[in-house]
OpenMM code with the backbone's topology and positions (N, CA, C; nanometers):
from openmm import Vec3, app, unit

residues = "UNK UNK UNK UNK UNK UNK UNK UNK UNK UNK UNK UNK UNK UNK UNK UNK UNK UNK UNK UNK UNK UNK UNK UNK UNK UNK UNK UNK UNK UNK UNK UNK UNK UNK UNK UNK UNK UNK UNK UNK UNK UNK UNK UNK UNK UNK UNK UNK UNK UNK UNK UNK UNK UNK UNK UNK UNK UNK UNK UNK UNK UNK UNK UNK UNK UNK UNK UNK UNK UNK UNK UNK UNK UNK UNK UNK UNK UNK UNK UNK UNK UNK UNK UNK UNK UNK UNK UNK UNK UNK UNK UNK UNK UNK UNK UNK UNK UNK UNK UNK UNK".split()
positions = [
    Vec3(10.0570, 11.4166, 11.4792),
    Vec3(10.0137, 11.2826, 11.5108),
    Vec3(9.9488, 11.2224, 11.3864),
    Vec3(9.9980, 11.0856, 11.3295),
    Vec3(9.9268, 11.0208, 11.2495),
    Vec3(9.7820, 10.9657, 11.2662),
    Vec3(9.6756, 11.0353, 11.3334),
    Vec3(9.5507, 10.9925, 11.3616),
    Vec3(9.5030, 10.9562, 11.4936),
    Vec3(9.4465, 10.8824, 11.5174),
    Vec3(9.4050, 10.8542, 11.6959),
    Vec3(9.4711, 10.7021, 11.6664),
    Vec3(9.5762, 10.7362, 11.7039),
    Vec3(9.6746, 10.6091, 11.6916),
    Vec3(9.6544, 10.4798, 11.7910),
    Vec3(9.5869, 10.5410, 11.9069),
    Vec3(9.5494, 10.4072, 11.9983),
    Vec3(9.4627, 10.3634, 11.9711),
    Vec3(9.3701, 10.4381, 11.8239),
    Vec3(9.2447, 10.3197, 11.8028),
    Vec3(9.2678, 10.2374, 11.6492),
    Vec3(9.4454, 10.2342, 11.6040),
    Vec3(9.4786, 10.1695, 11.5318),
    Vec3(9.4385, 10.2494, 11.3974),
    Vec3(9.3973, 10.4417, 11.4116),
    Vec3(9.3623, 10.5186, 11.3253),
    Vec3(9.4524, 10.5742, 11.2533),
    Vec3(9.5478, 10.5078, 11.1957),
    Vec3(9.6682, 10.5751, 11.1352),
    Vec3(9.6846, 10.6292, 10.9605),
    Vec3(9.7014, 10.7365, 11.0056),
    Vec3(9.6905, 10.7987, 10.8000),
    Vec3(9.5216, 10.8078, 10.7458),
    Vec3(9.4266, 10.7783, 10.8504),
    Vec3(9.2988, 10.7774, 10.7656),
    Vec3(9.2044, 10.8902, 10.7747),
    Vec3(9.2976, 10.9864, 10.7812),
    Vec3(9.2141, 11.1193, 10.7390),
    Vec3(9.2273, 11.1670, 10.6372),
    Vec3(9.1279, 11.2590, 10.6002),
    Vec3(9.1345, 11.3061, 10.4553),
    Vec3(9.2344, 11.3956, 10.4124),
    Vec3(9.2977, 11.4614, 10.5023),
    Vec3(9.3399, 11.6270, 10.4587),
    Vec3(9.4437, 11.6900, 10.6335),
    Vec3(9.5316, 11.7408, 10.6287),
    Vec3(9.5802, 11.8093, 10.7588),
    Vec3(9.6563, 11.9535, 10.7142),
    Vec3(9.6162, 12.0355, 10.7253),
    Vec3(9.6955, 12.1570, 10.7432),
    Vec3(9.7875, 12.2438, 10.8180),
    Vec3(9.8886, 12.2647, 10.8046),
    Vec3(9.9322, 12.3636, 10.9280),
    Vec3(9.9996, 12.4432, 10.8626),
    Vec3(10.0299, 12.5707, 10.9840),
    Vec3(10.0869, 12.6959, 10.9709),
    Vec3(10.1866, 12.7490, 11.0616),
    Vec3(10.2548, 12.7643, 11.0771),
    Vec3(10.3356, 12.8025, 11.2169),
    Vec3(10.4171, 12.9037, 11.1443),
    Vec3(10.4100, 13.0226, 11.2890),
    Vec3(10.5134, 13.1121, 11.2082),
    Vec3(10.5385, 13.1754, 11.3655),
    Vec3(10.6684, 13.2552, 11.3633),
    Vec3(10.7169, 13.2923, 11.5039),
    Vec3(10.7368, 13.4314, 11.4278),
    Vec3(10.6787, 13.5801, 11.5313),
    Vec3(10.7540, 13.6557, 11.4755),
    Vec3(10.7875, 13.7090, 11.6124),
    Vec3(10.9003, 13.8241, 11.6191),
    Vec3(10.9524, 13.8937, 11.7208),
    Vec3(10.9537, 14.0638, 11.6877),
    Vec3(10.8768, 14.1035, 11.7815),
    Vec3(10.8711, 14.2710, 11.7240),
    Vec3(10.8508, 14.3069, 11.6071),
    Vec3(10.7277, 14.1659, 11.5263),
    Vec3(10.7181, 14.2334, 11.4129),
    Vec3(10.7355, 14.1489, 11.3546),
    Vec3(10.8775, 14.0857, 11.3636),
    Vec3(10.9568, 14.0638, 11.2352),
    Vec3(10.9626, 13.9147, 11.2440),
    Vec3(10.9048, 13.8545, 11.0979),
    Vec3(10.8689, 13.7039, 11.0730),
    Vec3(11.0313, 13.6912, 11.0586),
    Vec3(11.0637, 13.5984, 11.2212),
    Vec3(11.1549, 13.4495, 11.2059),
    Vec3(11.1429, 13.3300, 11.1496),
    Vec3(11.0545, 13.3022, 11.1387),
    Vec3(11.0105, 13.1392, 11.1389),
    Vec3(10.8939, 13.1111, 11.0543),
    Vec3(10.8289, 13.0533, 10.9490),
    Vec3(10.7588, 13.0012, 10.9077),
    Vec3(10.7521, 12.8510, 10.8497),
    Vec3(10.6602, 12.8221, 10.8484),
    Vec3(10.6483, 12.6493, 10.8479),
    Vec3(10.5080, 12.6208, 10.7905),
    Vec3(10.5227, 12.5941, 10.6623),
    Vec3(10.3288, 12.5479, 10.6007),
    Vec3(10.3638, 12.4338, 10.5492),
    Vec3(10.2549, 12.3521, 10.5936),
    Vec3(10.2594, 12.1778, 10.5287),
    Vec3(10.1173, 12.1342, 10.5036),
    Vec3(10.0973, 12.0669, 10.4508),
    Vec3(9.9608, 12.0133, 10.4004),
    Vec3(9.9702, 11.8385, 10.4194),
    Vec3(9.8983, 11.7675, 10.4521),
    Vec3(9.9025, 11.6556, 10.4157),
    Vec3(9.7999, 11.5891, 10.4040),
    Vec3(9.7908, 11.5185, 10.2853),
    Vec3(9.6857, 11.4389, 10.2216),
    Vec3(9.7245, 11.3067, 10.2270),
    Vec3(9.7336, 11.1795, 10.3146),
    Vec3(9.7111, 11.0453, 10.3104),
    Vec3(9.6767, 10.9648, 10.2074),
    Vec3(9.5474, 10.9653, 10.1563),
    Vec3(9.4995, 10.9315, 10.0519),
    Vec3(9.5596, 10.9057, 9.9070),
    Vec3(9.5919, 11.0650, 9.9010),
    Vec3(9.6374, 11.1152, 9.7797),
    Vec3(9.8384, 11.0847, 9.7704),
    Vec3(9.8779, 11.1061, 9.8791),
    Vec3(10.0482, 11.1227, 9.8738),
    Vec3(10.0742, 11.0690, 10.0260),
    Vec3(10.0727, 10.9327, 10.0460),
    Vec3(10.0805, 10.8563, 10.1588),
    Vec3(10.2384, 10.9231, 10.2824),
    Vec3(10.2305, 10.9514, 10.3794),
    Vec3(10.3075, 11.0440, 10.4596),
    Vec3(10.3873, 10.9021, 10.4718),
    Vec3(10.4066, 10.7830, 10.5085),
    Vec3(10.4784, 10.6739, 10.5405),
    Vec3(10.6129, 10.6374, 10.4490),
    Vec3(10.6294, 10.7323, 10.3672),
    Vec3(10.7469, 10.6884, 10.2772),
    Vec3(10.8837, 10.7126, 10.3672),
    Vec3(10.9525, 10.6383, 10.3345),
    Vec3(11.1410, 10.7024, 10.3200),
    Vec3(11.1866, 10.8408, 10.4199),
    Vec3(11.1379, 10.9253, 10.3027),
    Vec3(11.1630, 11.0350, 10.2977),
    Vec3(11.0735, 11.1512, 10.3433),
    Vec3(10.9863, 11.1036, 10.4161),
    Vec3(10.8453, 11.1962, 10.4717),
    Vec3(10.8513, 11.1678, 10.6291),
    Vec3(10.7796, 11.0523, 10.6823),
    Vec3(10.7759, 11.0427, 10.7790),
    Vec3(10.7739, 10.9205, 10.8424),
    Vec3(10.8411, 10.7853, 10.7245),
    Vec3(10.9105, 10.6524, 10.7316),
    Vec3(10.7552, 10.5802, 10.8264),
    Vec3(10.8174, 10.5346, 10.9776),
    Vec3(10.7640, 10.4843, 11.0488),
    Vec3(10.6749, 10.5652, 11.1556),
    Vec3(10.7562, 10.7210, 11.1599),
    Vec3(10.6886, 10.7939, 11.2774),
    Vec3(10.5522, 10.7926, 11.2503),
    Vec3(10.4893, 10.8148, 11.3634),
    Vec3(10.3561, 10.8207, 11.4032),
    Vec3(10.3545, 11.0041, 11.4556),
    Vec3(10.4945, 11.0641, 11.5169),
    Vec3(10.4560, 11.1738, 11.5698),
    Vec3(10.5429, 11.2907, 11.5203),
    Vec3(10.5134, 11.3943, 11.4673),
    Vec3(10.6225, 11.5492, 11.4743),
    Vec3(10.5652, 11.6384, 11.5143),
    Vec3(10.7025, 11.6699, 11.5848),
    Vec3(10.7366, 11.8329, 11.7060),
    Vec3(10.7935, 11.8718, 11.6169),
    Vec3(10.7834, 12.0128, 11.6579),
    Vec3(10.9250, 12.1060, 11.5787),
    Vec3(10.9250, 12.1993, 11.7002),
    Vec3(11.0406, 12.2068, 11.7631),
    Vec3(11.0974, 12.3066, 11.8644),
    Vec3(11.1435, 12.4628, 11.8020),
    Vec3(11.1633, 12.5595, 11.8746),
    Vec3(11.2520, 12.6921, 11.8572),
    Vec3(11.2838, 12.7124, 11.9239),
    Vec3(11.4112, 12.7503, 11.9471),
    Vec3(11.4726, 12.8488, 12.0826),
    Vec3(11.5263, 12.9544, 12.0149),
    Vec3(11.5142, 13.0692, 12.0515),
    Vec3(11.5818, 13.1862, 12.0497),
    Vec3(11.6396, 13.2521, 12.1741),
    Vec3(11.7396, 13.1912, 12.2001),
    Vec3(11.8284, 13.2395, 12.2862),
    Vec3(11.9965, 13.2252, 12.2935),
    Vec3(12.0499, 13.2893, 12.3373),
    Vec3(12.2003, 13.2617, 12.3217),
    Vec3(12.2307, 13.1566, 12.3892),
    Vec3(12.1351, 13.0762, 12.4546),
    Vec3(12.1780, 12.9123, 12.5292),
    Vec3(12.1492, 12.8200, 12.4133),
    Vec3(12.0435, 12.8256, 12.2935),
    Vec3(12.0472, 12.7398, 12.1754),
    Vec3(12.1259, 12.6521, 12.1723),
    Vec3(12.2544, 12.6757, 12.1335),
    Vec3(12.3446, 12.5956, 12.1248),
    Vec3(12.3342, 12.4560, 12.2754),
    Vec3(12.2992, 12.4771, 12.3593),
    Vec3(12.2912, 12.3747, 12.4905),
    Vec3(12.1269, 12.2887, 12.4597),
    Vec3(12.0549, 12.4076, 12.4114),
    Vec3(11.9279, 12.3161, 12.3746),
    Vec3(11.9216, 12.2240, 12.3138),
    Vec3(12.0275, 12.2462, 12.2075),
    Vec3(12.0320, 12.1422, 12.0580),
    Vec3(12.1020, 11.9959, 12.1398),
    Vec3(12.2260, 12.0151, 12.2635),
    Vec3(12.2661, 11.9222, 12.2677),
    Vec3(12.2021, 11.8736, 12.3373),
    Vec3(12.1291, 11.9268, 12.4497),
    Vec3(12.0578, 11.7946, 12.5720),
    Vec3(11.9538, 11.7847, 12.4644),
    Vec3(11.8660, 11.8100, 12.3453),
    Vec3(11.7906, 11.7188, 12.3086),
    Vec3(11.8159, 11.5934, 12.2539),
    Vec3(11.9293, 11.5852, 12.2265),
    Vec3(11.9783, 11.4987, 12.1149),
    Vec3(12.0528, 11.3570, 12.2619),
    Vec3(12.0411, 11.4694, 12.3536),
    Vec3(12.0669, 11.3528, 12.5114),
    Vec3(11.9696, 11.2815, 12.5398),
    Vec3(11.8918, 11.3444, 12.5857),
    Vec3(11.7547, 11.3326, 12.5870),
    Vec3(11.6282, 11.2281, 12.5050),
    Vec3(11.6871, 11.2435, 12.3970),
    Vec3(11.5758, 11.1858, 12.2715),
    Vec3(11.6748, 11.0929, 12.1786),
    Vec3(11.7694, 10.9881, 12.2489),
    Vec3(11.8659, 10.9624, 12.1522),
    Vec3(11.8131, 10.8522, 12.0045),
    Vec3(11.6523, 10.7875, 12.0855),
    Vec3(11.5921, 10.7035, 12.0031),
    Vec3(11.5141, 10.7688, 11.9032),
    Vec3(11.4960, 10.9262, 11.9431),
    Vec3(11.4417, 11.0067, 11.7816),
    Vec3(11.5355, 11.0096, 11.6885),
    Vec3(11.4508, 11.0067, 11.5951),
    Vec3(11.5085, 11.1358, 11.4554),
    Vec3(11.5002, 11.2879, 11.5122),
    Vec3(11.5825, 11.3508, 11.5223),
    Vec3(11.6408, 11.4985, 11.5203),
    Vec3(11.6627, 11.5677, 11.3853),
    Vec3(11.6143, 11.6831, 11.3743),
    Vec3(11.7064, 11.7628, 11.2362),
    Vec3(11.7237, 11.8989, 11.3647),
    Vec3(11.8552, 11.9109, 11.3248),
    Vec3(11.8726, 12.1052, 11.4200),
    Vec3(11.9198, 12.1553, 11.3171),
    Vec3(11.8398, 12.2846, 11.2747),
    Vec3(11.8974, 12.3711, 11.1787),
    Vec3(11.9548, 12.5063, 11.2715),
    Vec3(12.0335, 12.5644, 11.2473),
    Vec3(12.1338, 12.6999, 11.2861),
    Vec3(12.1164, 12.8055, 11.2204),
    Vec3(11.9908, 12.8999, 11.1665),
    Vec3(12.0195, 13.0078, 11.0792),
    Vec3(12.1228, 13.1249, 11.1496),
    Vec3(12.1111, 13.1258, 11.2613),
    Vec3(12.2112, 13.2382, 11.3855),
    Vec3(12.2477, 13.1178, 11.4713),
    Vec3(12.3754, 13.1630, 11.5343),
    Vec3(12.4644, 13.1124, 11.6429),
    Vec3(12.3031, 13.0930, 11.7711),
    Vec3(12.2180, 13.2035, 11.8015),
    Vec3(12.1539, 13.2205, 11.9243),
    Vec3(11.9939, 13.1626, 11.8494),
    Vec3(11.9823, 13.0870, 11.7334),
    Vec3(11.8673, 13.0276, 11.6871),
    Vec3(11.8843, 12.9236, 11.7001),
    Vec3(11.7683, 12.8307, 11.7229),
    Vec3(11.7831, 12.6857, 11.6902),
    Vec3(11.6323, 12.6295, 11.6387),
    Vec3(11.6399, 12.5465, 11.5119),
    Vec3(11.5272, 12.5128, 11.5027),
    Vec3(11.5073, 12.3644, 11.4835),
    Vec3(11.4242, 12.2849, 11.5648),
    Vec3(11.4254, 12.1532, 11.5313),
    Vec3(11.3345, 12.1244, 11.4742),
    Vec3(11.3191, 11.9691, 11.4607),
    Vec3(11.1999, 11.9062, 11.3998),
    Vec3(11.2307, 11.7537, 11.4936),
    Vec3(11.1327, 11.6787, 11.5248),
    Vec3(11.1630, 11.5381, 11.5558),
    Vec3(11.0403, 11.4874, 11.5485),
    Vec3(11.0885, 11.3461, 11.5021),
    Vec3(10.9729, 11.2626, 11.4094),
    Vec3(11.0186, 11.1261, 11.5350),
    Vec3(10.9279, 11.0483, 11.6085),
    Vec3(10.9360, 10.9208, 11.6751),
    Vec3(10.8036, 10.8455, 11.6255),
    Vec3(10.8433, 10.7643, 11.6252),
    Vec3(10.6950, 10.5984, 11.5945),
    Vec3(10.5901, 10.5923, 11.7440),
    Vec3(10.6573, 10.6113, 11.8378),
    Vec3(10.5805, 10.6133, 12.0008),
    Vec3(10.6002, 10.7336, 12.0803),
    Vec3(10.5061, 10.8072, 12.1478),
    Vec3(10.5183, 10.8437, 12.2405),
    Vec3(10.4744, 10.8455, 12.3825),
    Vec3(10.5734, 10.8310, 12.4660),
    Vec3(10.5271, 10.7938, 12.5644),
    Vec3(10.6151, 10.8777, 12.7054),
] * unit.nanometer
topology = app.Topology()
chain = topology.addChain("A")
for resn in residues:
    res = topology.addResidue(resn, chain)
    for name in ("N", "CA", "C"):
        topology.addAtom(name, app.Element.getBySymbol(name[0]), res)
């Protein structure tokens, strides 16, 4: 979330961190580290996060993946979607929207 957006708080924090990592029996699937600084390297560009106000990032690990990827993209036709495929039975998204509601 770009800030407490219903109080018109958008981008005016100092600093955001995250970490996400999935492992299974051990074994790191998934990692995800981002930093974001407003201030310093404004998130609103092009190529970052344009207009959105919000990002998810989904996982499925299952051999239905492939059905996940499509009803989201049913589902959410007014997002931005990215589905990446490292395995047939992986799926990893990301989706960036301006509103949620």
């Amino acid at each position: 979330m770009a800030g407490r957006v219903g109080r018109g708080e958008i981008w005016q924090f100092d600093e955001f961190s995250s970490e996400t990592s999935l492992r299974v029996n051990g074994r790191l699937l998934y990692l995800d580290r981002f930093r974001l600084m407003p201030k310093e390297d404004p998130p609103n560009t092009e190529w970052m996060m344009g207009n959105a106000r919000y990002l998810a990032t989904g996982l499925c690990l299952d051999e239905r993946a492939f059905d996940f990827a499509e009803r989201i993209h049913l589902l959410l036709p007014d997002t931005a979607v990215g589905i990446d495929t490292p395995r047939l039975e992986n799926r990893m998204s990301r989706f960036l929207c301006e509103d949620c509601y």
